[in-house]
TORKOL-4160 file (C-alpha; in steps of 0.2 Angstrom, whole numbers, padded with zeros to 4 digits, m for minus):
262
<pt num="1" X="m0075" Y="0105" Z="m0094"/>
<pt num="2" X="m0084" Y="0087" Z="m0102"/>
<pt num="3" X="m0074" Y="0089" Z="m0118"/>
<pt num="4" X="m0082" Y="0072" Z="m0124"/>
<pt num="5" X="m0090" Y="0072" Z="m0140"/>
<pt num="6" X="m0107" Y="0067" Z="m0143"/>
<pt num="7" X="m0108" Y="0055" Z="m0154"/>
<pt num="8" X="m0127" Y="0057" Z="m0162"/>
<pt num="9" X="m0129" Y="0037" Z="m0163"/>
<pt num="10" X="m0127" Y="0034" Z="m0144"/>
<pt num="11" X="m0142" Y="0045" Z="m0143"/>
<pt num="12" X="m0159" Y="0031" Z="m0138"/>
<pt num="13" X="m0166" Y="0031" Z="m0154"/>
<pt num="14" X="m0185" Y="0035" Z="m0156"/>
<pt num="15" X="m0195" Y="0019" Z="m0161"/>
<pt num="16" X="m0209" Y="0025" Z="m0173"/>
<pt num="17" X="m0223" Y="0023" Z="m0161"/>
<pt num="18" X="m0211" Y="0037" Z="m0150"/>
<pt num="19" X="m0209" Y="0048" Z="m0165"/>
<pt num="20" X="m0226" Y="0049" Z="m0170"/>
<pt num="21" X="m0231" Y="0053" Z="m0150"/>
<pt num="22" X="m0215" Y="0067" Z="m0149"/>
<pt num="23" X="m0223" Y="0074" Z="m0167"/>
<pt num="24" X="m0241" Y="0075" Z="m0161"/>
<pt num="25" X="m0242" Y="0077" Z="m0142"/>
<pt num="26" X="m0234" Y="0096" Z="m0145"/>
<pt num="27" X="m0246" Y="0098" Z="m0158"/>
<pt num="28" X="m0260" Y="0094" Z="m0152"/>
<pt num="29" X="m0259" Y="0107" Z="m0136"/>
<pt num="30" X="m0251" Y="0119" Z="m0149"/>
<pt num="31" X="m0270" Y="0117" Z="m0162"/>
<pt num="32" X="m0277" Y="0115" Z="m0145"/>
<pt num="33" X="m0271" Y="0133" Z="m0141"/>
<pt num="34" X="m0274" Y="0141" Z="m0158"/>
<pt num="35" X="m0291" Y="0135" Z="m0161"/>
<pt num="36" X="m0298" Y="0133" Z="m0144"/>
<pt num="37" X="m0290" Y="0147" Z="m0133"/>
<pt num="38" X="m0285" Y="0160" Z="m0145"/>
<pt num="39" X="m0303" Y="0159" Z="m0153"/>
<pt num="40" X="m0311" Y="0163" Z="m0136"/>
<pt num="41" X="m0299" Y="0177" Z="m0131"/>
<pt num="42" X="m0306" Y="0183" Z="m0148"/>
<pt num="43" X="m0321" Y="0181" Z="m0144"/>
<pt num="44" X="m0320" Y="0189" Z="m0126"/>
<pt num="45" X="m0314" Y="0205" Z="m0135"/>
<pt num="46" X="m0294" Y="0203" Z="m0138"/>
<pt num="47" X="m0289" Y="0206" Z="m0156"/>
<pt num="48" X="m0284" Y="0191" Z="m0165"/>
<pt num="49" X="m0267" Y="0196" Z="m0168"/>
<pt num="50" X="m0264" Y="0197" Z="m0148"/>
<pt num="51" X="m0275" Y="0183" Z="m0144"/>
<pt num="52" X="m0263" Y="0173" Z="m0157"/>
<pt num="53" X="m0245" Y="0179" Z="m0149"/>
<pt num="54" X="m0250" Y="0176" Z="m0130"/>
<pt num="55" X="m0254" Y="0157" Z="m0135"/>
<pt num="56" X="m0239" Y="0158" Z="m0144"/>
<pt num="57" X="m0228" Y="0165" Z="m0130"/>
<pt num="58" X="m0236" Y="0154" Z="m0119"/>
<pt num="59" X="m0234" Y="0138" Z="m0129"/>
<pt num="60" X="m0219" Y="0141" Z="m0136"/>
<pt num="61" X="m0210" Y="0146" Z="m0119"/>
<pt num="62" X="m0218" Y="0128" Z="m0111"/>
<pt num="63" X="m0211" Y="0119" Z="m0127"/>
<pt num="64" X="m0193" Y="0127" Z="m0121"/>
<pt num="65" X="m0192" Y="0121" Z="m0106"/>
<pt num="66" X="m0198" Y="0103" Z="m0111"/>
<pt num="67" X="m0183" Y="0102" Z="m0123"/>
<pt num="68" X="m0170" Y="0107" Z="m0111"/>
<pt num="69" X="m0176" Y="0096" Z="m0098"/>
<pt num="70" X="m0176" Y="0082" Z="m0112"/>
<pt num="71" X="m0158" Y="0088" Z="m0120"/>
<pt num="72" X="m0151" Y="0090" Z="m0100"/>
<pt num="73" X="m0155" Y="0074" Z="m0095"/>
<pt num="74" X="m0150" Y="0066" Z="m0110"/>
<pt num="75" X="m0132" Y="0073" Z="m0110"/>
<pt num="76" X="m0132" Y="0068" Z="m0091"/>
<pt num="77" X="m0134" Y="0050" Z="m0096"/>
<pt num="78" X="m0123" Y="0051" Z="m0111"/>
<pt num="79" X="m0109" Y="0061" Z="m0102"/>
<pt num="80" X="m0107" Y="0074" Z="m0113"/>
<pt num="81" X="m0108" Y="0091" Z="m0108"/>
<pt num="82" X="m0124" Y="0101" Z="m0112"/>
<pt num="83" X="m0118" Y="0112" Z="m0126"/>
<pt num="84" X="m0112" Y="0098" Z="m0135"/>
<pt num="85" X="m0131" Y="0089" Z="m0135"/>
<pt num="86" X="m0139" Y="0104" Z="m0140"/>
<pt num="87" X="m0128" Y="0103" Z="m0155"/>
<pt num="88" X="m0119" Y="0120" Z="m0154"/>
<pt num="89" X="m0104" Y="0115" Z="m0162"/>
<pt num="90" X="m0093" Y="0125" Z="m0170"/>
<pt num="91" X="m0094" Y="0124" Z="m0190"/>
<pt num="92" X="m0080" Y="0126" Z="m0203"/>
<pt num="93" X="m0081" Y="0143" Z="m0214"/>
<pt num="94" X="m0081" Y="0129" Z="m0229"/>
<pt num="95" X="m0096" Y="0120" Z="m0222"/>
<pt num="96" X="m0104" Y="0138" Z="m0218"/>
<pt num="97" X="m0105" Y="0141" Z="m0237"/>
<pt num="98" X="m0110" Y="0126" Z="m0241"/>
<pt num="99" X="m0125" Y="0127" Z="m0228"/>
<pt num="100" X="m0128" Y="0145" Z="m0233"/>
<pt num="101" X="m0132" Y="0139" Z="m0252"/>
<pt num="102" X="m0143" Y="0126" Z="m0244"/>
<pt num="103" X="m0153" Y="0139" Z="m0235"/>
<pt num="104" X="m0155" Y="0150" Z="m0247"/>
<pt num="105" X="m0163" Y="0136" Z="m0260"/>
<pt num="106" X="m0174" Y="0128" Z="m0247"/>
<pt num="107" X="m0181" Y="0147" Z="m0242"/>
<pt num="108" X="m0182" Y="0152" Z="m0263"/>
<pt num="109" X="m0191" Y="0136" Z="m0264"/>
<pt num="110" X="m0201" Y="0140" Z="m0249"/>
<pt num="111" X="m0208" Y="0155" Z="m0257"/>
<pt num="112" X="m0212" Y="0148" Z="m0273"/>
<pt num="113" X="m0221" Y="0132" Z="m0264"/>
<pt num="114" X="m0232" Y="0148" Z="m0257"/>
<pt num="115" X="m0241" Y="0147" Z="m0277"/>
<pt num="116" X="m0246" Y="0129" Z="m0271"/>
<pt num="117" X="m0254" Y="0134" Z="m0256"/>
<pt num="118" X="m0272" Y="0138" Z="m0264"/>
<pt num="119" X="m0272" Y="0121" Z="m0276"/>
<pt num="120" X="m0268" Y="0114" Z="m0258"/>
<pt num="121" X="m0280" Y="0120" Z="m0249"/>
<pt num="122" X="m0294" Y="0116" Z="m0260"/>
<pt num="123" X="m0290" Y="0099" Z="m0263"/>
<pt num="124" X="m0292" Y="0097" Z="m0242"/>
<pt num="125" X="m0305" Y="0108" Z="m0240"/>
<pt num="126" X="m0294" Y="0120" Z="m0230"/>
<pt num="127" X="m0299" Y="0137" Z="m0223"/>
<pt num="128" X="m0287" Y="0150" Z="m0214"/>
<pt num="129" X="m0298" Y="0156" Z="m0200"/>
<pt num="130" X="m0305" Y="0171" Z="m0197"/>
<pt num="131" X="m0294" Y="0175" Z="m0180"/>
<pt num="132" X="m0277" Y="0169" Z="m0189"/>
<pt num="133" X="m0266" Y="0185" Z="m0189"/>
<pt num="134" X="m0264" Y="0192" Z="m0205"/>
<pt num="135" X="m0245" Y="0187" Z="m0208"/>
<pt num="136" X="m0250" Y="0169" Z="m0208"/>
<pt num="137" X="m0263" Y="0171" Z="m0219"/>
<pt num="138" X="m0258" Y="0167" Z="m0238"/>
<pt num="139" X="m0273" Y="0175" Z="m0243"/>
<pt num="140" X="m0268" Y="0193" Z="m0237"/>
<pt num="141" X="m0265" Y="0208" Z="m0247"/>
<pt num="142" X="m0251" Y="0215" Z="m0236"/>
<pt num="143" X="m0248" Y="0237" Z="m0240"/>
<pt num="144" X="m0252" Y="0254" Z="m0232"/>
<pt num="145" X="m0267" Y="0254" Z="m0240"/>
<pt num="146" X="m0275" Y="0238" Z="m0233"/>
<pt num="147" X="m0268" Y="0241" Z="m0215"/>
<pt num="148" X="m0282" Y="0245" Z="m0206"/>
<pt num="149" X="m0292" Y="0229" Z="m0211"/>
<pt num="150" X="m0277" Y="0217" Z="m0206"/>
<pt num="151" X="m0276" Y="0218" Z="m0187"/>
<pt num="152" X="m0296" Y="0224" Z="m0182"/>
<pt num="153" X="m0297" Y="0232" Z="m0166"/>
<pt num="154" X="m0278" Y="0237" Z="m0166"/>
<pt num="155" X="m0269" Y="0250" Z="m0174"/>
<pt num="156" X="m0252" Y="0245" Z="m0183"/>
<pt num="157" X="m0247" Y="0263" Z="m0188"/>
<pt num="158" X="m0233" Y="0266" Z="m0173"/>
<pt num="159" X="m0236" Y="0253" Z="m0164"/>
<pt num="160" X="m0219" Y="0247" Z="m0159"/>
<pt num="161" X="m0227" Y="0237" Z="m0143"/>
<pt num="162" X="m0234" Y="0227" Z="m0154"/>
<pt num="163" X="m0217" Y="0223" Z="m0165"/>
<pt num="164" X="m0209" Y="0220" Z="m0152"/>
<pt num="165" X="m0220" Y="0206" Z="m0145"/>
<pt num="166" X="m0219" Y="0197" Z="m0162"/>
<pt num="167" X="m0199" Y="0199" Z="m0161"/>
<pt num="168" X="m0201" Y="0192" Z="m0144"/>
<pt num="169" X="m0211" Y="0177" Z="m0148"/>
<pt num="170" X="m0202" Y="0175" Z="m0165"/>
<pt num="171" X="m0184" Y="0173" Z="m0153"/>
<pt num="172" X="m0197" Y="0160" Z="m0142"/>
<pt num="173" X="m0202" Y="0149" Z="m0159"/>
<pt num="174" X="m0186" Y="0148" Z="m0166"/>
<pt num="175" X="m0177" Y="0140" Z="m0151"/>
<pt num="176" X="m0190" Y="0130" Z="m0146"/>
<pt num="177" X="m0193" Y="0122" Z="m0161"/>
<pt num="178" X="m0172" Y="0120" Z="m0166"/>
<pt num="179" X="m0169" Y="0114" Z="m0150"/>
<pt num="180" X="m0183" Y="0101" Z="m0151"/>
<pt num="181" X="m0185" Y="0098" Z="m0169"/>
<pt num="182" X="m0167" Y="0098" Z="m0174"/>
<pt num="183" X="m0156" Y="0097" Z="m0157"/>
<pt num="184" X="m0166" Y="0087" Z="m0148"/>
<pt num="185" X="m0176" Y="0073" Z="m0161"/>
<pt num="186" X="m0164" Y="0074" Z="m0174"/>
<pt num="187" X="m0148" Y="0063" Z="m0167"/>
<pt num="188" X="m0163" Y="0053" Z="m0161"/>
<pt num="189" X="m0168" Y="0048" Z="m0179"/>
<pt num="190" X="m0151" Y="0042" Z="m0184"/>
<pt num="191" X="m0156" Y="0023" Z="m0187"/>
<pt num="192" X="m0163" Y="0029" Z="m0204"/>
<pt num="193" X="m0148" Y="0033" Z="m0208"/>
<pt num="194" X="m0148" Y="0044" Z="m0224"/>
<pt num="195" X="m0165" Y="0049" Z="m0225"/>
<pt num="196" X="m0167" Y="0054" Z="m0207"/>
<pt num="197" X="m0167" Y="0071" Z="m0210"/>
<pt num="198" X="m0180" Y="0068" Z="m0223"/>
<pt num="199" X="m0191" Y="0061" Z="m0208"/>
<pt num="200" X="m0186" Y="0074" Z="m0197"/>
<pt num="201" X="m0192" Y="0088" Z="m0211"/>
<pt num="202" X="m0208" Y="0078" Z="m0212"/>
<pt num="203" X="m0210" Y="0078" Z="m0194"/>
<pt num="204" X="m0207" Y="0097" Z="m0190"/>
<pt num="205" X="m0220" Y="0101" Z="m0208"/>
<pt num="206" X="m0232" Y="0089" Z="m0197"/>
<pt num="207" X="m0233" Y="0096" Z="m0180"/>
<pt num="208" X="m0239" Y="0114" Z="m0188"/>
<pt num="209" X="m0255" Y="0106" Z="m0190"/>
<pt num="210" X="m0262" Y="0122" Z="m0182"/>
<pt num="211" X="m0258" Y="0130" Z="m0198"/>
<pt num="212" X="m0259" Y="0117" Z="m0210"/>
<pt num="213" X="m0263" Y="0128" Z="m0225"/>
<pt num="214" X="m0246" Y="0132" Z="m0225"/>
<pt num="215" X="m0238" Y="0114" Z="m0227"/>
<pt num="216" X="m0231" Y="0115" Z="m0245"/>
<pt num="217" X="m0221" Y="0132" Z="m0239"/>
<pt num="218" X="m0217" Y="0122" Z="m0222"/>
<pt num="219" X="m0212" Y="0106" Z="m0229"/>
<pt num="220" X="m0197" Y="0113" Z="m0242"/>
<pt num="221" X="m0191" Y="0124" Z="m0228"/>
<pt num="222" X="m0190" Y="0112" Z="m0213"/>
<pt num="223" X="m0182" Y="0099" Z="m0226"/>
<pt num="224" X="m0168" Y="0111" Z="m0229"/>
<pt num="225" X="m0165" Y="0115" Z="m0212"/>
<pt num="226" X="m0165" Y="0097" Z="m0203"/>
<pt num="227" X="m0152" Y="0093" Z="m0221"/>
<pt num="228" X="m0139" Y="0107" Z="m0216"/>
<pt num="229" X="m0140" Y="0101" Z="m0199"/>
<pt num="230" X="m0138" Y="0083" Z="m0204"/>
<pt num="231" X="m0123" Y="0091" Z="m0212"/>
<pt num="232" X="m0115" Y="0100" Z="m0198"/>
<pt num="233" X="m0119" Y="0091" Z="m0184"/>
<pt num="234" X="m0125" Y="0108" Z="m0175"/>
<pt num="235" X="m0139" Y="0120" Z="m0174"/>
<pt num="236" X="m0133" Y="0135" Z="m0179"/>
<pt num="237" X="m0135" Y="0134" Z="m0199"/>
<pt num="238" X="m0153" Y="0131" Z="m0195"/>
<pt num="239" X="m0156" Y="0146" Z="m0182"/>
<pt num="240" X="m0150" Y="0158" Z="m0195"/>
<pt num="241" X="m0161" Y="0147" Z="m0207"/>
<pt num="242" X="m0175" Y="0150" Z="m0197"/>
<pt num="243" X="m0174" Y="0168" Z="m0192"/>
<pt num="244" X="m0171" Y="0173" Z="m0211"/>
<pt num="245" X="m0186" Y="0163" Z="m0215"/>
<pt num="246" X="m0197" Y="0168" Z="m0202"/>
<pt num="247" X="m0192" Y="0186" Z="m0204"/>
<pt num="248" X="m0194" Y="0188" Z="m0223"/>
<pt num="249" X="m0211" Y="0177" Z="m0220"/>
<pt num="250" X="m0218" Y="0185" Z="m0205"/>
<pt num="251" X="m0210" Y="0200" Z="m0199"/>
<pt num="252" X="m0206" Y="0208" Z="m0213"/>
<pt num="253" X="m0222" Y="0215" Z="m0218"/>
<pt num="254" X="m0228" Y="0219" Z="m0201"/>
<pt num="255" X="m0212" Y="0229" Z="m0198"/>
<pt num="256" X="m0216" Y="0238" Z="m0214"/>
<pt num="257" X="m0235" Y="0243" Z="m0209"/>
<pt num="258" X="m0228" Y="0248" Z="m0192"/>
<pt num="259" X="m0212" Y="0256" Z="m0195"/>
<pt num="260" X="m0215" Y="0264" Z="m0215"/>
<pt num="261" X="m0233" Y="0268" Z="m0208"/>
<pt num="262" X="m0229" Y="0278" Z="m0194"/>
């Protein structure tokens, strides 16, 4: 067993020309995907909030593998073994709490940045559109009573089929984007010393330009995440970040629709 530590400046570090390319190339096929091939599956007949988790599975399972052919070559040329360059190191109960409080200030924040979303949105222009599933729409009225105008063409009362492809593709989102965003990018970010969490927050609010409605709620949440891993030096703070976020943002109030529904 390679014991070696990874030491996150031996990483090559990313020149801005290669940040900006590692931000924008993922999202461009990701707003590729959501706005040119969900659309049409809409528009073949496939209800939106299935059209929006097959991209999404597809996408996201592609955006896997890329990050651990990237992170599996890198620890080859550094000498390290795998788990230490995908940044599962083991963290102190003492630096747990600390990220813990992180967390939880960066998702209160989150919520409240949702009361900036509509200023947001009319100062760009924006729009969520009209095949955007209903948990990603800030606009949504989300209760029993509006259920059957949420999801058209699909019934959320006892559908656990469909709760469990959101779980599925909730897993595939989360370590994707840790393992990119955070394990991957980064260590790579560490000639801005102090701040490069803060670029690597910006970065990961960036690439959701698919969904850029949300920004305010994505920008305070990804901020705290790439800090506690900046902290930590592994992954695992931000994973539980993530799925507590994504859960409370996403999941929660389908799960609700289905399960309290049916």
């Amino acid at each position: 067993m390679n014991n070696k530590p990874f030491v996150w400046e031996d990483a090559r570090q990313l020149t801005l020309p290669g940040l900006l390319a590692a931000v924008f190339i993922p999202s461009a096929i990701a707003f590729a995907g959501f706005h040119g091939i969900a659309p049409a599956l809409v528009r073949s007949g496939v209800p939106s909030i299935y059209a929006w988790a097959i991209v999404a599975a597809v996408a996201l399972a592609g955006f896997d593998i890329v990050a651990l052919v990237l992170l599996s070559r890198e620890a080859r040329s550094l000498g390290i073994g795998l788990s230490k360059r995908l940044c599962l190191e083991r963290i102190p109960v003492r630096m747990w709490l600390i990220s813990i409080a992180v967390l939880i200030a960066a998702i209160a924040l989150s919520f409240g940045a949702k009361f900036v979303i509509p200023p947001f949105m009319r100062i760009f222009g924006l729009t969520v559109p009209s095949y955007t599933p209903f948990f990603l729409d800030p606009n949504a009225v989300v209760s029993p009573s509006t259920a059957a105008t949420l999801a058209p063409g699909v019934i959320l009362k006892g559908n656990y089929g469909l709760l469990g492809l959101q779980a599925g593709v909730l897993i595939l989102n989360i370590s994707a984007e840790e393992l990119y965003f955070r394990a991957w990018m980064l260590p790579k970010l560490s000639r801005f010393g102090r701040a490069s969490w803060i670029v690597n927050g910006a970065a990961f609010a960036l690439y959701h330009t698919f969904q850029f409605w949300l920004f305010p709620q994505l920008l305070v949440a990804s901020l705290g995440m790439a800090l506690v891993v900046r902290m930590t030096r592994s992954i695992w703070p931000a994973i539980a970040g993530h799925l507590v976020a994504n859960f409370l943002l996403g999941m929660l109030g389908m799960a609700a629709l289905v399960l309290g529904s049916a």
